[in-house]
C-alpha positions, 0 to 999 in steps of 0.5 A, a space after each residue: 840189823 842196822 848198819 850205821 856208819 857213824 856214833 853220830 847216827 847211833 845217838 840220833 836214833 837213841 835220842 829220838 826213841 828216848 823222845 817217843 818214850 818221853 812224849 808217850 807217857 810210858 813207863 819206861 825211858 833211856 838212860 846213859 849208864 855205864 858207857 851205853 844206853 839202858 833202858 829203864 823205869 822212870 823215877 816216879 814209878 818207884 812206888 808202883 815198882 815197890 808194890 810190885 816187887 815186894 821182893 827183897 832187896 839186894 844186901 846193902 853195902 856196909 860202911 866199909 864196903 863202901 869207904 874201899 869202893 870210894 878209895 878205889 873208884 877215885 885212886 884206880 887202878 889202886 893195890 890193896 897195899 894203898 887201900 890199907 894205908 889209906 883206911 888204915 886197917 887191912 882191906 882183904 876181906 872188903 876188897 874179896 866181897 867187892 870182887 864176888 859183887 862185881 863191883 871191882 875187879 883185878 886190873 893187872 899188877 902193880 911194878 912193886 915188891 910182891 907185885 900185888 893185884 891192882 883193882 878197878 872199878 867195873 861197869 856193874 859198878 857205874 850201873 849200880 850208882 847210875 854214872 856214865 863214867 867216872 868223871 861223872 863221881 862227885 868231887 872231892 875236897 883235898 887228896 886221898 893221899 897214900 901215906 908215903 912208906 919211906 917217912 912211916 914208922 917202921 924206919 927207926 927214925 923219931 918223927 920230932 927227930 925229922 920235924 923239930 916242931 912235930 909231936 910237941 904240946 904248944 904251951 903259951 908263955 907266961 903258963 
């Protein structure tokens, strides 16, 4: 076992024997994943890796697997209560087969009436997308915003009562 005293020291040597792997033509090199080191095939081994396998693959995530994923790897820690407001349909049965995945999982609970379960995404999800960390997630254009519940419908209020512009058809004049 080595006894190394610094992280310095660590990826020095993880540096040198990803050059090995590199200048010796294998097969196999180091890839930061995750917030460690794996070791992985290189990328124009997939044809030979597909010949080989000839296994099935692992089930694809669906659309909304997905689009929940999304929501909760950019907004985290995030409720299902947030989720469902942003995808606008309940999210219970997505965020479950996320969790059996392991690609999410309950970071604590939120601070909130009915203190509901607050997620986060998991190393098996920087894995499985290949990112080191999660500011290695691409940018987003704009905010995936929670709709404020104080403004929703559910207080009585007519929204062209709060915004006297809100909700109108503009005609031009003279029509």
């Amino acid at each position: 076992m080595l006894e190394l005293e610094t992280v310095a020291e660590a990826r020095a040597l993880v540096d040198e024997l990803r050059s090995r792997y590199e200048d010796g033509g294998r097969a196999l090199t180091i890839a930061e994943v995750g917030g460690g080191f794996r070791m992985v095939t290189r990328p124009e081994m997939a044809p030979w890796l597909v010949r080989l396998a000839r296994a099935r693959t692992r089930a694809r995530l669906s659309r909304q697997a997905l689009e929940t994923l999304a929501i909760v790897g950019y907004r985290q820690p995030v409720s299902r209560p947030e989720v469902d407001a942003i995808r606008g349909v309940n999210s219970e049965g997505v965020l479950d087969s996320l969790l059996e995945r392991r690609l999410i999982r309950i970071a604590g609970r939120k601070d909130a009436p009915g203190r509901p379960f607050l997620y986060e995404t998991t190393r098996e999800f920087l894995v499985a997308f290949g990112l080191r960390d999660r500011s290695d997630l691409p940018k987003v254009e704009g905010e995936l915003a929670v709709p404020d519940a104080s403004s929703s419908a559910d207080d009585g209020a007519d929204p062209a009562e709060q915004d006297p512009g809100a909700g109108g058809t503009d005609v031009a004049p003279g029509r």
